[in-house]
VOTOR-960569 format. One record per residue: residue in three letters; x, y, z of N, C-alpha, C, O in turn. Coordinates in steps of 0.001 Angstrom, whole numbers, plus 500000, padded with zeros to 6 digits. Each point is the difference from the previous one (the first is absolute). Last residue first. Example, Ala and Ser with C-alpha at 12.3 -4.5 7.8 and 13.67 -1.06 7.14 Angstrom:
// residues 2
SER512850497750507080500820501190500060499230501090500730500509501108500169;ALA499781493172499761499110501190500000500900501200500000501036499981500665;
//
This chain:
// residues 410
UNK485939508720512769499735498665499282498247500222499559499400499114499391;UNK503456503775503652499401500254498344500070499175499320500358500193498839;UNK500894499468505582498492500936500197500106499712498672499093499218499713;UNK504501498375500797499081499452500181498668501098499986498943499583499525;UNK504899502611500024500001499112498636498653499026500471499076500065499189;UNK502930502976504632498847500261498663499883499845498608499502500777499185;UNK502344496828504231499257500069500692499111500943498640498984499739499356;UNK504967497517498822500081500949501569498133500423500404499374499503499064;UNK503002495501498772499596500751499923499354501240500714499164499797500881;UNK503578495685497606500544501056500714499307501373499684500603500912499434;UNK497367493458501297500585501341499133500379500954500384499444500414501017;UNK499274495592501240501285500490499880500272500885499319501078500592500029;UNK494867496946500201500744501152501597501172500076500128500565500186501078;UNK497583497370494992499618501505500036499904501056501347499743501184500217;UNK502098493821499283500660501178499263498974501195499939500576501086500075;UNK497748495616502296500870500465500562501134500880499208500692500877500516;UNK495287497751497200499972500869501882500640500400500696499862501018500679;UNK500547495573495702499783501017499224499832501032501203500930500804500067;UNK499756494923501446501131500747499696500128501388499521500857500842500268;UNK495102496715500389500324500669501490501767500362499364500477501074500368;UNK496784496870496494499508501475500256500893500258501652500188501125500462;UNK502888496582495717498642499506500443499154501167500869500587501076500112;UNK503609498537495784499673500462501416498390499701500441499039500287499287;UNK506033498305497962498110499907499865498795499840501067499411499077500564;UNK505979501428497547499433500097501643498509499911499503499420501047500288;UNK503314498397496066501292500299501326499171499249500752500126498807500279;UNK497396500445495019500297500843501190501040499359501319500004498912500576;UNK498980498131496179501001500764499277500007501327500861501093500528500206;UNK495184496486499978500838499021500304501497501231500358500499500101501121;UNK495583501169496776499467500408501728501804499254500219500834500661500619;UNK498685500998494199499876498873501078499844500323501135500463501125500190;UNK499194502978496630500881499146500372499512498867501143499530500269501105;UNK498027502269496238501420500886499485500370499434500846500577500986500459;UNK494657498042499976501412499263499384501067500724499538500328499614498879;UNK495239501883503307500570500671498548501275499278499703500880500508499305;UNK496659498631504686499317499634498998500589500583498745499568499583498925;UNK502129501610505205500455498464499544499156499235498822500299498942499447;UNK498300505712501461501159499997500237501221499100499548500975500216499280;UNK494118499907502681500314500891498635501350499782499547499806499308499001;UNK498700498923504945499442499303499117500421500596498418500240499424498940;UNK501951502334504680500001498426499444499277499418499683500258498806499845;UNK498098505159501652501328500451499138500767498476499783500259499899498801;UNK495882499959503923499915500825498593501124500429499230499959500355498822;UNK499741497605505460500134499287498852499459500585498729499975499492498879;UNK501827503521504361500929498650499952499237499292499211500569499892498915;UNK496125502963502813500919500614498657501345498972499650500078499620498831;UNK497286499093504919498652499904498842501072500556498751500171499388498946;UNK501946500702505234500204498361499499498760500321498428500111499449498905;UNK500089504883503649501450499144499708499969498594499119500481499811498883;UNK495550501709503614500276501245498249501637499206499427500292499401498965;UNK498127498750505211499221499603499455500256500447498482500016499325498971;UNK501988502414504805500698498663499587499242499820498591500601500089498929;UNK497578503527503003500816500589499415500575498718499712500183499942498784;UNK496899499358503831499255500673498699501704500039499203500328499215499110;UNK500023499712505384499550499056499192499779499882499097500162498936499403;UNK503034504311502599498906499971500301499650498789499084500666499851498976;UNK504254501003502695498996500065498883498949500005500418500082499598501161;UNK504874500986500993499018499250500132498905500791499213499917501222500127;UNK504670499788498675499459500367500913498816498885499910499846499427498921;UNK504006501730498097499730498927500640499276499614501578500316499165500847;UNK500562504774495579501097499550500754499694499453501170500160500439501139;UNK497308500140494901501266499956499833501218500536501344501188500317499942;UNK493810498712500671500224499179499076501869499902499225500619498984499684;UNK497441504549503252499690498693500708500686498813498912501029499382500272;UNK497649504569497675501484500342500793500067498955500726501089499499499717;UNK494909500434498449501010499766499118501747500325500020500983499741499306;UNK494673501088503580500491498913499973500659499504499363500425498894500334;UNK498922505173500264501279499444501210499413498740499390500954499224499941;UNK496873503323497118501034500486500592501017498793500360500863499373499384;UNK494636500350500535500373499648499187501838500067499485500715499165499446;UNK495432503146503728501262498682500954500805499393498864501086499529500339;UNK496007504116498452500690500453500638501016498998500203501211500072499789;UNK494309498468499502501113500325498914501308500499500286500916499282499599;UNK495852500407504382500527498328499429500696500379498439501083499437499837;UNK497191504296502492501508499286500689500361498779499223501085499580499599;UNK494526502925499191501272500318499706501339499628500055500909500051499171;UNK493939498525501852500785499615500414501841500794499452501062499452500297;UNK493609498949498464499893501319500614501572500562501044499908500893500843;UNK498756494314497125499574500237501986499899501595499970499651500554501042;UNK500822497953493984498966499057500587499750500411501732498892500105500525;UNK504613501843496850498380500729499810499139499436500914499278500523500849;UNK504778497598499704500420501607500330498898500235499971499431500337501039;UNK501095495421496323499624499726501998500125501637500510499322500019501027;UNK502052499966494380498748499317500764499495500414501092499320500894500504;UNK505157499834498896498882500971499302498615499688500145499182500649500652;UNK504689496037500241499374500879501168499083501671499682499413500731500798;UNK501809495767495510498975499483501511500025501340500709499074500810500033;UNK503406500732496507498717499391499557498916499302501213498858500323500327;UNK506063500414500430499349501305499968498482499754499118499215500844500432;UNK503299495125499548500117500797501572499001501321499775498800499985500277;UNK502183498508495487499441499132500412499542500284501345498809500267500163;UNK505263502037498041498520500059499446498926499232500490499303500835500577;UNK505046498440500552499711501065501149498410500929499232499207500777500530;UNK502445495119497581500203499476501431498881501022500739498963499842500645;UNK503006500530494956498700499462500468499434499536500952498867499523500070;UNK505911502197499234499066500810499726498551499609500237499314500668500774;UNK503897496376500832499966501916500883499192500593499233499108500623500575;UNK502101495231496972499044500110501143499943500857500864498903500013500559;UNK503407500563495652498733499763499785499125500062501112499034500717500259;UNK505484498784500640499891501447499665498555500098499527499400500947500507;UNK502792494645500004499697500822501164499879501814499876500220500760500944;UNK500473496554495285498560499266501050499744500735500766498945500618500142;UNK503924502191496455500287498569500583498487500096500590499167500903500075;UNK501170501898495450499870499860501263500470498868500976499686498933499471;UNK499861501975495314500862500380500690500493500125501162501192500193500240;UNK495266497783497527500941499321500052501393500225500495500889499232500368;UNK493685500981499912500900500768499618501707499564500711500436499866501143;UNK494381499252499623500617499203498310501061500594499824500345499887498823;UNK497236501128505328500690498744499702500513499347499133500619498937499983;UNK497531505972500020501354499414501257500180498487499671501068499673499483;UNK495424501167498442500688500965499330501688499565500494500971499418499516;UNK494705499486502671500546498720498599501100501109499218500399499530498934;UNK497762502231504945500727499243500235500344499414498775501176499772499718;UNK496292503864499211501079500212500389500849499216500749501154500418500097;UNK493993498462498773501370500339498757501430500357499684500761499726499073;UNK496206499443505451500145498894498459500580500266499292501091499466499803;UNK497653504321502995501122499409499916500558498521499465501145499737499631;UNK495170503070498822501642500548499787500853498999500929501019499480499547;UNK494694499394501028500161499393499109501405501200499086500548499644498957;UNK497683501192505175500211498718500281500700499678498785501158499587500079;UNK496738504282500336501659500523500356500469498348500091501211499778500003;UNK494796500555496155500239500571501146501233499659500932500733499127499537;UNK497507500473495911499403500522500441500465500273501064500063501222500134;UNK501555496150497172500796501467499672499093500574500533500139501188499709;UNK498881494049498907501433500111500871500647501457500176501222500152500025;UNK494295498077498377500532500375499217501037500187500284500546500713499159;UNK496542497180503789500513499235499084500492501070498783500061499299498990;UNK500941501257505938499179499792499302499837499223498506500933499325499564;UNK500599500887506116500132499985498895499023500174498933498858499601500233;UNK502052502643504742499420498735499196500076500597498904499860501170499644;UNK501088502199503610500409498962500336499433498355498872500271498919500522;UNK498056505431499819500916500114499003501189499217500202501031500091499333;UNK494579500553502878500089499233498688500961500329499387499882499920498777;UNK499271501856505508500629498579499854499835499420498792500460498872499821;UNK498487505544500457501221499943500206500422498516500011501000499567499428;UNK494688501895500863500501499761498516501271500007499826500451499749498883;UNK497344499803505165499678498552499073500570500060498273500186499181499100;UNK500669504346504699500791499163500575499274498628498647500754499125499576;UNK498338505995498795499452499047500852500833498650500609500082499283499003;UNK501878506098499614499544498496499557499764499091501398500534499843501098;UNK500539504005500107500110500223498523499055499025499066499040500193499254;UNK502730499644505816498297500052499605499989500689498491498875500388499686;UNK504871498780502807500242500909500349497907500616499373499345501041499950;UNK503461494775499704500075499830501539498967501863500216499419500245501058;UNK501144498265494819499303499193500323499574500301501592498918499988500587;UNK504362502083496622499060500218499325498520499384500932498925500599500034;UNK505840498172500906499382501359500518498796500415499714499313500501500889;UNK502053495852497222499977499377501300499764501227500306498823500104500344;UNK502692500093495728498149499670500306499658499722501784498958500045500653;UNK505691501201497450498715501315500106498474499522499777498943500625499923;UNK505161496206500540499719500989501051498749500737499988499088500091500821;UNK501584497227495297499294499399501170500428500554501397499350499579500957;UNK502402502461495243498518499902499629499493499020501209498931500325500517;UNK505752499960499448499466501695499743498456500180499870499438501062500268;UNK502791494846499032500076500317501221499326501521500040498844500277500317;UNK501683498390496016498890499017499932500619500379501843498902500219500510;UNK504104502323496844498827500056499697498729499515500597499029500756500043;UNK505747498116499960499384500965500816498508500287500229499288499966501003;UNK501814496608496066500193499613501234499143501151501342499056499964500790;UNK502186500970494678498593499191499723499892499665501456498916500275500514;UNK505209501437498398499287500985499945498444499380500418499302500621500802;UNK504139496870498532500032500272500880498799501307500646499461500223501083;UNK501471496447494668498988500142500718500453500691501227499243499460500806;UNK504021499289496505498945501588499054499110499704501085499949501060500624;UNK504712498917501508499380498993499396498601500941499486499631501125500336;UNK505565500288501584498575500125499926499403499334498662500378500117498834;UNK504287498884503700499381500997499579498492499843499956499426499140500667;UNK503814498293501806500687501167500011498982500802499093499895501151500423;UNK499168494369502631500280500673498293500045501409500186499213500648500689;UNK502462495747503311498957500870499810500354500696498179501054500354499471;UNK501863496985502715498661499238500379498835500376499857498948499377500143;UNK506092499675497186499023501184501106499125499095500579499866498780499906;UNK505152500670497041499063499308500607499214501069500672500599500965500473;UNK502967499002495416499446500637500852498815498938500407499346499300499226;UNK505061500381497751498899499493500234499916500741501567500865500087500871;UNK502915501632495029499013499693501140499013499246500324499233500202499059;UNK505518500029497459498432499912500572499492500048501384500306499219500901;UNK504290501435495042499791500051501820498039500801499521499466500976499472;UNK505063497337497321498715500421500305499524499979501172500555499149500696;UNK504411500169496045498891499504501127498842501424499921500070501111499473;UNK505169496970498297498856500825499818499020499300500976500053498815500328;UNK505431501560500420499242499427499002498794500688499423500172501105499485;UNK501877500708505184500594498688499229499261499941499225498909500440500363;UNK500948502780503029500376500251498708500808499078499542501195500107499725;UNK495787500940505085500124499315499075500518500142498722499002499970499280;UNK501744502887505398499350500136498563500248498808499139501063500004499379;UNK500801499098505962499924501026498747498957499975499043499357498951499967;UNK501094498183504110499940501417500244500270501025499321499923501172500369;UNK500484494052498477500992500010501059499486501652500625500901500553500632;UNK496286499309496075500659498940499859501102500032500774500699500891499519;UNK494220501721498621501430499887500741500486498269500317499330498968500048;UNK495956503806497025500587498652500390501585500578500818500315501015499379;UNK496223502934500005500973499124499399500184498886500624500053500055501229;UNK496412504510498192499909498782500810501296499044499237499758499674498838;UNK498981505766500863500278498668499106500361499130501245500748500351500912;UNK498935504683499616498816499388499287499880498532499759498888499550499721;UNK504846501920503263499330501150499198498855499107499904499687499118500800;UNK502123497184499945501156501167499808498676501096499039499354499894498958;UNK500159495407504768499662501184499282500868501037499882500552500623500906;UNK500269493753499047499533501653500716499645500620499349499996499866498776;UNK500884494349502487499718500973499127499812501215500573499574500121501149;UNK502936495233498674498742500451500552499910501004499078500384500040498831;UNK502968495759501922499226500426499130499397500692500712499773499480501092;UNK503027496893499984500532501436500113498921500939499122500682500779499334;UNK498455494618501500499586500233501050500959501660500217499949500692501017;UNK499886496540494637498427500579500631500546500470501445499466501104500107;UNK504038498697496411500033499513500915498724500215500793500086500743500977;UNK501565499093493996499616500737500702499603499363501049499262499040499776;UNK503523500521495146498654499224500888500513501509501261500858500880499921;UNK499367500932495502500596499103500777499037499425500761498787500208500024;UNK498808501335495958501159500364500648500907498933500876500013498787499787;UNK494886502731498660500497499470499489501614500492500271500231501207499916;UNK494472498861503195501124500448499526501055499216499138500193498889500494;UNK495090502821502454500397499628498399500937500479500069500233501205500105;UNK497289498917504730501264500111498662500365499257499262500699499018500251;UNK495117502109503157500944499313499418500846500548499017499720500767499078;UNK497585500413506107500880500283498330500352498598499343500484499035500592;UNK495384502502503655501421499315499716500157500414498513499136500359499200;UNK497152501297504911501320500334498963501060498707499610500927499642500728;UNK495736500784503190499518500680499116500603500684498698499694501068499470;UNK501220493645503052499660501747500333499649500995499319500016499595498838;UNK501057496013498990500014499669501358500104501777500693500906500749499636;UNK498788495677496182499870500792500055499572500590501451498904499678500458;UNK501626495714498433501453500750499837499418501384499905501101500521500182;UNK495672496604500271500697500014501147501902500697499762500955500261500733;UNK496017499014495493498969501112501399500972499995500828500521501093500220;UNK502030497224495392499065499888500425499622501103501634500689500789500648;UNK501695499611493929500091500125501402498968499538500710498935500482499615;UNK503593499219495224499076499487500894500232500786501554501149500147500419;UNK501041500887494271500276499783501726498181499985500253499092500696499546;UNK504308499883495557499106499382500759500211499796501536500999499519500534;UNK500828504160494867500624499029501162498704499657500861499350500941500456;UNK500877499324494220499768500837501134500391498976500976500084498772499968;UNK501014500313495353498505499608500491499588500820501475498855499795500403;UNK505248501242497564498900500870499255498865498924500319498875500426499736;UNK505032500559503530499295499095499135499297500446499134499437501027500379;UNK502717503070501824499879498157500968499502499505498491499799500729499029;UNK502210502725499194500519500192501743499025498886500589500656499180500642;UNK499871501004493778499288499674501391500787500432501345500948499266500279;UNK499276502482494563500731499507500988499642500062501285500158500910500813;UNK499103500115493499499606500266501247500277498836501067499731498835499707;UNK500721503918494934500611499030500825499125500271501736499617501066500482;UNK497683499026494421501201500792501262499984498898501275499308499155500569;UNK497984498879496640500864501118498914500590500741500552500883500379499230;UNK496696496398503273501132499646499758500919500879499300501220500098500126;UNK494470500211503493500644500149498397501226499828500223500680500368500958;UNK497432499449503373500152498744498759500518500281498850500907499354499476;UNK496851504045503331501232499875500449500810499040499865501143500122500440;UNK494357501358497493501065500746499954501481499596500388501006500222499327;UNK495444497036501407500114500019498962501378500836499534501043499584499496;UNK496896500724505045500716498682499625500814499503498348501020499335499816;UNK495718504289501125501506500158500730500990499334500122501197500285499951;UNK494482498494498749500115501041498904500955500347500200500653500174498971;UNK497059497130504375501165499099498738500049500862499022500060499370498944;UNK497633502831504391501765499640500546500515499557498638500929500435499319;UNK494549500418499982501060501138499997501138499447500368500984500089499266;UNK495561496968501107500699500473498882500668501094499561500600500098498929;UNK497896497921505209500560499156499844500692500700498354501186499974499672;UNK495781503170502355501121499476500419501141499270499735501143500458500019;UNK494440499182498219500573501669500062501345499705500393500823499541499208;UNK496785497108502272500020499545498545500923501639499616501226499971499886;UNK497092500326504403501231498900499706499804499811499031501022499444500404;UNK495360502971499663501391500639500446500985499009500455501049500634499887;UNK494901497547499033500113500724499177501554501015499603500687500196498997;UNK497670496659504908500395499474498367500801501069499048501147500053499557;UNK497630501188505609499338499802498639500682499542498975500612500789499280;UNK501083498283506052499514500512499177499199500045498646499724498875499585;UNK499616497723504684500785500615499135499956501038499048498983500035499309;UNK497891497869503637500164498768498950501460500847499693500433499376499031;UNK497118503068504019501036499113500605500150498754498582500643498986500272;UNK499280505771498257499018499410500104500875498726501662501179500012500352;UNK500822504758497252500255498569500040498564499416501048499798500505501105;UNK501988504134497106498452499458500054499865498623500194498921499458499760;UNK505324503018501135498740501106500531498659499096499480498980500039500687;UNK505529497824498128499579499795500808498686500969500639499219499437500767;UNK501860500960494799499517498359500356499878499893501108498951499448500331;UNK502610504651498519498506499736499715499688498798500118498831499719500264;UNK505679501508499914498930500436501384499115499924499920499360499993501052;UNK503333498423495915499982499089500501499225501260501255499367499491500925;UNK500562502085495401499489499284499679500344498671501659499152499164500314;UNK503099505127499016499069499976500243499355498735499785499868499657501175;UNK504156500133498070499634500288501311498502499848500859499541499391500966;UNK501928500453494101500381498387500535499205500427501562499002499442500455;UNK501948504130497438498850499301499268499880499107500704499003499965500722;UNK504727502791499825499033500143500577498675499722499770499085500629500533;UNK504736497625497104499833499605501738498677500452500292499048499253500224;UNK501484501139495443499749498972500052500215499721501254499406499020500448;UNK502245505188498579498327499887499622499812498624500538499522500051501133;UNK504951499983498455499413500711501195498484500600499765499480500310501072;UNK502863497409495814499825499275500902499797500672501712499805499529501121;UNK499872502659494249499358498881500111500206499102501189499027499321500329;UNK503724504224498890498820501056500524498822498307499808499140499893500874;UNK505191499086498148500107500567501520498663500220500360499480499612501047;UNK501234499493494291500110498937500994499863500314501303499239499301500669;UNK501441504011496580498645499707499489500041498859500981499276500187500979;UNK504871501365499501499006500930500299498729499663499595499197500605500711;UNK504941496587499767499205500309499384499450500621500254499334499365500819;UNK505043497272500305499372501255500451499220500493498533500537499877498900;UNK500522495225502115500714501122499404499372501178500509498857499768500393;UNK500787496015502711499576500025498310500756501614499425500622500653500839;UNK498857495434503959500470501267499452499597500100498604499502498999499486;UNK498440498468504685499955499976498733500882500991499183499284500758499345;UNK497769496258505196500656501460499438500949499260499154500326498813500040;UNK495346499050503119500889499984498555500571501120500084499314500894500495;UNK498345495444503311500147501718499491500959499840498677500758499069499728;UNK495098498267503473500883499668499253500501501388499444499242500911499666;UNK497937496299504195500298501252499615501058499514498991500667498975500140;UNK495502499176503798500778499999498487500634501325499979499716501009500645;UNK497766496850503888500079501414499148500874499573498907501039499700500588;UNK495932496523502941501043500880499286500138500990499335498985500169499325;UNK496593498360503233500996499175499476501189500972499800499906501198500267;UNK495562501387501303500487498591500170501482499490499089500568500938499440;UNK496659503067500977498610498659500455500713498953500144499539498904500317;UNK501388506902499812500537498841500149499146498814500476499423499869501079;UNK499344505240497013499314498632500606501246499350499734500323500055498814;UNK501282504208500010498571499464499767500434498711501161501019499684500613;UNK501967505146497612499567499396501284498727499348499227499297500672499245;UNK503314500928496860499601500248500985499645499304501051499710498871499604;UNK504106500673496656498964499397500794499478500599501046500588499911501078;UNK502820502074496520500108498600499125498478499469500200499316499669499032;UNK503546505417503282498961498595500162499293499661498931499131500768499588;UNK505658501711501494498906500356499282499229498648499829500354498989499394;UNK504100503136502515498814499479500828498664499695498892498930500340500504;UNK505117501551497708499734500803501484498325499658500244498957500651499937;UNK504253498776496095498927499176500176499270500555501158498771500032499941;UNK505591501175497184499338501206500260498236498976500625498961500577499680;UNK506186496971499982498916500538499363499316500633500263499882499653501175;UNK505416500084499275498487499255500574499060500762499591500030501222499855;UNK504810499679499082499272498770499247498750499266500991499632498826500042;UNK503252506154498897499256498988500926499907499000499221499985500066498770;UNK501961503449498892501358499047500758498688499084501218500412498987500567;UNK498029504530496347501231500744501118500258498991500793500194500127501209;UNK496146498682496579500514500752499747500459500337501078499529500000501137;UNK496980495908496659500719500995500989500773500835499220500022499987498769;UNK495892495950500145500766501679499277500733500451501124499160500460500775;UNK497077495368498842501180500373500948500796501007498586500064499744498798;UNK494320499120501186501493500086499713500636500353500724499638500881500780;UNK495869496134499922499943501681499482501685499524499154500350498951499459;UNK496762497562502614501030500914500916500584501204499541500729500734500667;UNK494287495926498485501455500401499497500740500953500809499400500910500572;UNK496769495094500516500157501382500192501439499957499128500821499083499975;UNK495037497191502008500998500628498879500161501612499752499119500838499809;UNK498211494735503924499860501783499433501840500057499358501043499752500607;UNK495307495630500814500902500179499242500283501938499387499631500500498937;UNK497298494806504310499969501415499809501891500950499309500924500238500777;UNK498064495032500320498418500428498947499967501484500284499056500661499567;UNK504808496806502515500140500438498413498419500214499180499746500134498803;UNK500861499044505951500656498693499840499595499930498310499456499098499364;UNK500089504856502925498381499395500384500515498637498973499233499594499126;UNK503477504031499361499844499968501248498778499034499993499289499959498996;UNK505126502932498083498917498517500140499627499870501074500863500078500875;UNK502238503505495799499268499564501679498969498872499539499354499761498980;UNK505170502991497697498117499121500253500116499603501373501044499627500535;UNK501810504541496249500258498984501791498348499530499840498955500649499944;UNK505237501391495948498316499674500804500443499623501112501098499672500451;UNK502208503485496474500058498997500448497939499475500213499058500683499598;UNK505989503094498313498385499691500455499689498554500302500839499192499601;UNK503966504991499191499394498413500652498096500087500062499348500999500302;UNK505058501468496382499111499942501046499491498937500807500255498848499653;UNK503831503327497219498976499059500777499221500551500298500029501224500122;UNK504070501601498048498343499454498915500142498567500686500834499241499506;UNK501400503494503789500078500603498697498516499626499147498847500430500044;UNK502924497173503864498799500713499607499709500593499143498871499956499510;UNK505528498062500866498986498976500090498516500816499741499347499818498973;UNK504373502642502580499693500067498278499124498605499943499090500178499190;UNK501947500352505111499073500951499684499952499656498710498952499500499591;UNK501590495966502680501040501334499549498844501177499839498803499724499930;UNK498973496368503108500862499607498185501066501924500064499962500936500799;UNK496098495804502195501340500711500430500682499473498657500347498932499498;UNK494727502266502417500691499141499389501313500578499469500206501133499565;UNK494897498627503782501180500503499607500818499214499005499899498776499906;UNK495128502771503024500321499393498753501691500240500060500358501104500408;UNK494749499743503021501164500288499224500757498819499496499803498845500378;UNK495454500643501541501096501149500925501332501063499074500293501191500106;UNK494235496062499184501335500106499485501110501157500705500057501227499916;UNK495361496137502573500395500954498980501745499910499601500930499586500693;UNK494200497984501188501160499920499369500309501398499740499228500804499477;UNK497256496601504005500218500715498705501397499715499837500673499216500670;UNK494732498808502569501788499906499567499632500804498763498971500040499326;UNK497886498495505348500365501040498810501415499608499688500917499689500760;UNK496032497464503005500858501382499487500041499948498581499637499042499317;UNK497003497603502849500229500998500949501172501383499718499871501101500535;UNK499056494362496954498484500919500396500158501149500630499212500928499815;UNK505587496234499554499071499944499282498261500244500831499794499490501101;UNK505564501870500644498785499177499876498485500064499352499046500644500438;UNK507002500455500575498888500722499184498873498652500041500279498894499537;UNK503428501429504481499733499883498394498797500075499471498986499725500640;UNK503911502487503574498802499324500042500146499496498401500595500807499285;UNK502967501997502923500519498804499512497988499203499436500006499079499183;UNK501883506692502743499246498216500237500178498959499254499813500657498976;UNK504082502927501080498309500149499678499592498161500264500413498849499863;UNK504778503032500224498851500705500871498615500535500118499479500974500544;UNK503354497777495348500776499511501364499052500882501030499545501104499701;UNK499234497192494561501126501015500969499784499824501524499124499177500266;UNK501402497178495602498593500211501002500879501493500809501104499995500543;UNK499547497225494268500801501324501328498978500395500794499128500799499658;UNK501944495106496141499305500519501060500562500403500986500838499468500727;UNK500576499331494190500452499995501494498921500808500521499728501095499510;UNK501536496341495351498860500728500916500239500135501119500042498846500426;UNK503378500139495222499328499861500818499367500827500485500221501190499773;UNK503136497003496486498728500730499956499524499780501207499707498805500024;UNK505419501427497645498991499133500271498731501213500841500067501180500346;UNK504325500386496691499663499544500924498590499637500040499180500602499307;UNK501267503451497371501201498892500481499521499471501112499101500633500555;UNK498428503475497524500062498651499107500698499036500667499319498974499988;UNK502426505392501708499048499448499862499564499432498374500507500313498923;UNK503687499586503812499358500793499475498780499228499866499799498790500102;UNK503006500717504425499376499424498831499160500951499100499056500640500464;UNK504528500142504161499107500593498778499516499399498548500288500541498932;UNK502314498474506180498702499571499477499433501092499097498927500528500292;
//
């Protein structure tokens, strides 16, 4: 089995690796990313000589109203490798999984070797890159900004362009319409599955997996190094928790940080207990007081697209909570009752019996975030997986896998 590459038929194989939970990726509640693992293509060394290879990879998500374009830089080796220097490199940051199928379509491309060409299509990756992290870092729940998918969409077809010309010779390793694959939720199934783009011999899915060599993650085949034809090897990553830091977090800290120290302020005769409770009610310039930060700072959390449901609702959840029992703290002269704010939000994720108040904050933020949320049509109620109702929404958020002092710093 050594198909050069270009040669042989086109397929997609899914590689679930072997000794991880099997759960499938579910829309409100996890995270999916992408990243590009590595690349190969099996031609002669003097083949490299003057080639090169470049290629795109488009994602589609939210049943194709959400669309991120990226270029794959250049394949250039030396000293006889023919896998690509890709070592993991994420396509798609971790965001909001809302639903339907994942698209994907990949292109590679040999073309003559060029140094002005080279240094253009590797500018044009790490362009492409960035631009698709900025769609997802400010993605609204309507979807990212226009503005930057339009960016996007037109840089790739600038690569696309390049790798079309006809005036030099150039020679598709898959299709030059790119190789197309659909995957649906329930095929994505533990916290990792692969696919493989691959043009070549056929291939037996159930001998397929994958390792780690050194640095580089490889497709294997009867238990060897894949080196048939040309292929690509993707990641889709599933979480439950967002891996990085969101802009309001700081704002968060913040607005906790200020309704502790009134409650001291208060408990401790600094301030009058009547002027302390006015910073409980709204106002009408919305910026007067700790009530009306957090207004601003829920509609913030809920318009934000990067976040799942159930991650919203821990946050406003455990805002909201710490607001009553702040209250009620000044109002009886009472320290313990903020304090309790705590365990009751530890109560809450690992499925401990609730105080009434605290149900009450739960179901009140649940429909605040479906109201917000399903109101921004980025996708049919019909077309959601699982369309989670408030006591489901409850029961996934006592499942989050979250440690004791990730919940204190909510």
């Amino acid at each position: 089995m050594q198909t050069k590459a270009g040669k042989g038929e086109h397929h997609v194989y899914r590689i679930i690796p072997q000794n991880q939970d099997l759960s499938p990726l579910k829309p409100r509640s996890h995270y999916v990313g992408v990243d590009a693992v590595s690349w190969y293509i099996n031609k002669e060394d003097s083949w490299f000589t003057n080639r090169m290879a470049s290629g795109t990879l488009d994602i589609t998500l939210s049943n194709g109203m959400e669309k991120y374009q990226t270029a794959l830089g250049t394949f250039e080796l030396k000293g006889g490798s023919k896998i690509a220097p890709v070592f993991d490199r994420p396509v798609l940051l971790d965001r909001n999984y809302r639903g339907g199928g994942i698209g994907f379509n990949a292109s590679l491309t040999a073309i003559k070797k060029d140094t002005v060409l080279a240094s253009v299509l590797k500018n044009a990756a790490n362009a492409s890159l960035g631009i698709v992290a900025g769609m997802v870092d400010t993605a609204a729940v309507t979807g990212p900004t226009q503005l930057l998918t339009s960016a996007g969409s037109q840089l790739v077809q600038g690569v696309r362009n390049i790798l079309s010309d006809q005036s030099e010779k150039h020679e598709p390793l898959f299709d030059f319409n790119g190789l197309n694959f659909n995957i649906r939720a329930d095929k994505i199934l533990g916290p990792e599955v692969y696919l493989l783009f691959h043009r070549g011999a056929d291939l037996n899915d159930d001998e397929l997996d994958v390792s780690v060599d050194g640095e580089m993650t490889l497709p294997t085949y009867k238990g060897n190094h894949l080196k048939d034809g040309t292929w690509l090897l993707l990641r889709i990553k599933r979480s439950s928790e967002y891996p990085n830091v969101r802009p309001w977090f700081s704002k968060r800290r913040d607005l906790k940080g200020k309704i502790q120290s009134l409650v001291d302020d208060a408990l401790n005769n600094f301030i009058s207990k009547e002027s302390a409770l006015e910073q409980f009610k709204y106002t009408e310039s919305g910026d007067g007081t700790l009530l009306d930060k957090f207004g601003t700072l829920r509609s913030i959390i809920l318009n934000d697209g990067v976040i799942t449901e159930v991650q919203a609702l821990a946050f406003i959840t455990s805002l909201k909570n710490l607001i009553v029992n702040a209250r009620k703290s000044i109002k009886e002269a009472n320290k313990d009752i903020i304090v309790s704010s705590e365990k009751e939000m530890e109560n809450l994720f690992t499925g401990k019996k609730l105080t009434d108040s605290l149900k009450s904050i739960v179901k009140e933020q649940i429909n605040a975030i479906e109201y917000v949320r399903d109101s921004s049509q980025i996708l049919d109620k019909d077309d959601i997986v699982s369309s989670l109702s408030a006591n489901d929404l409850m029961k996934v958020a006592k499942e989050m896998p979250l440690t004791m002092e990730e919940i204190q710093n909510f």
